[in-house]
C-alpha positions as CSV (number, residue, x, y, z in Angstrom):
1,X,-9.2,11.1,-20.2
2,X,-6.4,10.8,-17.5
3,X,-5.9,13.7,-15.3
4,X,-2.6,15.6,-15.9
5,X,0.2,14.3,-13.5
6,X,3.7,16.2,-13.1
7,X,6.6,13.6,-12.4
8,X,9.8,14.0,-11.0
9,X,12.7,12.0,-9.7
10,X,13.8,12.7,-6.8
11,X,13.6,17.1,-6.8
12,X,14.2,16.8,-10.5
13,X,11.3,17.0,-12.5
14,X,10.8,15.7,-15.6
15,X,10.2,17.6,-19.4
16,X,9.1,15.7,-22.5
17,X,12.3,15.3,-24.7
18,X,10.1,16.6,-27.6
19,X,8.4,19.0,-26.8
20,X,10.0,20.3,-22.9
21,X,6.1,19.7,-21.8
22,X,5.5,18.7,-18.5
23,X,2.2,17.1,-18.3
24,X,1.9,13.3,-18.5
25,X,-0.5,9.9,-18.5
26,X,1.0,7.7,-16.5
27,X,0.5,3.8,-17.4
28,X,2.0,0.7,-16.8
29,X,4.0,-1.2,-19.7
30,X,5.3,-5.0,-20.0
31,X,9.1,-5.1,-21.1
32,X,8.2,-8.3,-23.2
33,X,11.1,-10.6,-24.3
34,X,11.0,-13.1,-27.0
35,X,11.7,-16.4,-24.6
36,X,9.2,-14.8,-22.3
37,X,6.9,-14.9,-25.4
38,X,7.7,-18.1,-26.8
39,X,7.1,-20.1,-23.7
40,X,3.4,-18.5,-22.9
41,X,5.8,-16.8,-20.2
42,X,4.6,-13.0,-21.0
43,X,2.6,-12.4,-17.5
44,X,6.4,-12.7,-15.9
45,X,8.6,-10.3,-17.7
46,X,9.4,-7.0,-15.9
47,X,7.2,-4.1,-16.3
48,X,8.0,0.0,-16.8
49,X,6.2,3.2,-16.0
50,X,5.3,4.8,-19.2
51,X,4.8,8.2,-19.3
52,X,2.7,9.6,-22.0
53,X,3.1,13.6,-22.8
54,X,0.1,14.7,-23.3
55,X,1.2,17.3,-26.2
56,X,3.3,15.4,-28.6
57,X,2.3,12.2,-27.3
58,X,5.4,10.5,-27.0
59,X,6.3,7.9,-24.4
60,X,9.2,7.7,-22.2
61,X,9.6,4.3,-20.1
62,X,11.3,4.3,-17.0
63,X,12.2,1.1,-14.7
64,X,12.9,3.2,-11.6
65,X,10.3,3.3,-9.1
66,X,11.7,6.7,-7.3
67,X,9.1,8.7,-9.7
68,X,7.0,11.2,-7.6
69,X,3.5,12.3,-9.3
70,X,1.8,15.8,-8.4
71,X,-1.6,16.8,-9.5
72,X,-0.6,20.5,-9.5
73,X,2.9,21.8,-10.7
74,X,5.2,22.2,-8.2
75,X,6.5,25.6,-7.1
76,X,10.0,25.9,-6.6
């Protein structure tokens, strides 16, 4: 299993909308479009950074590529 990674943008960082957790897996995700699809095209179409909560599971997508990851929380 992936190691726990905290995320933030920018010095913001970033809860589950769920569950307020703040422990994710981070993985790459294709932003596939129909055309894209149709025309054996998929390999081109833009890509997101998932983030997976590792409590409830659920997946938020982001396209910016300002996230920070830290291994340990952060202290403020």
């Amino acid at each position: 299993m992936a190691k726990p990674l905290h995320v933030a943008i920018g010095e913001r960082p970033i809860l589950c909308l769920m569950c307020d957790n703040d422990t994710f897996r981070v993985r790459e995700v294709k932003l596939n479009s129909t055309g894209m699809e149709l025309f054996n095209l998929a390999w081109a179409n833009e890509s997101a950074t998932g983030l997976i909560c590792l409590s409830c599971g659920y997946v938020h997508l982001f396209v910016n590529r300002d996230l920070r990851f830290f291994r340990e929380r952060r202290e403020d």
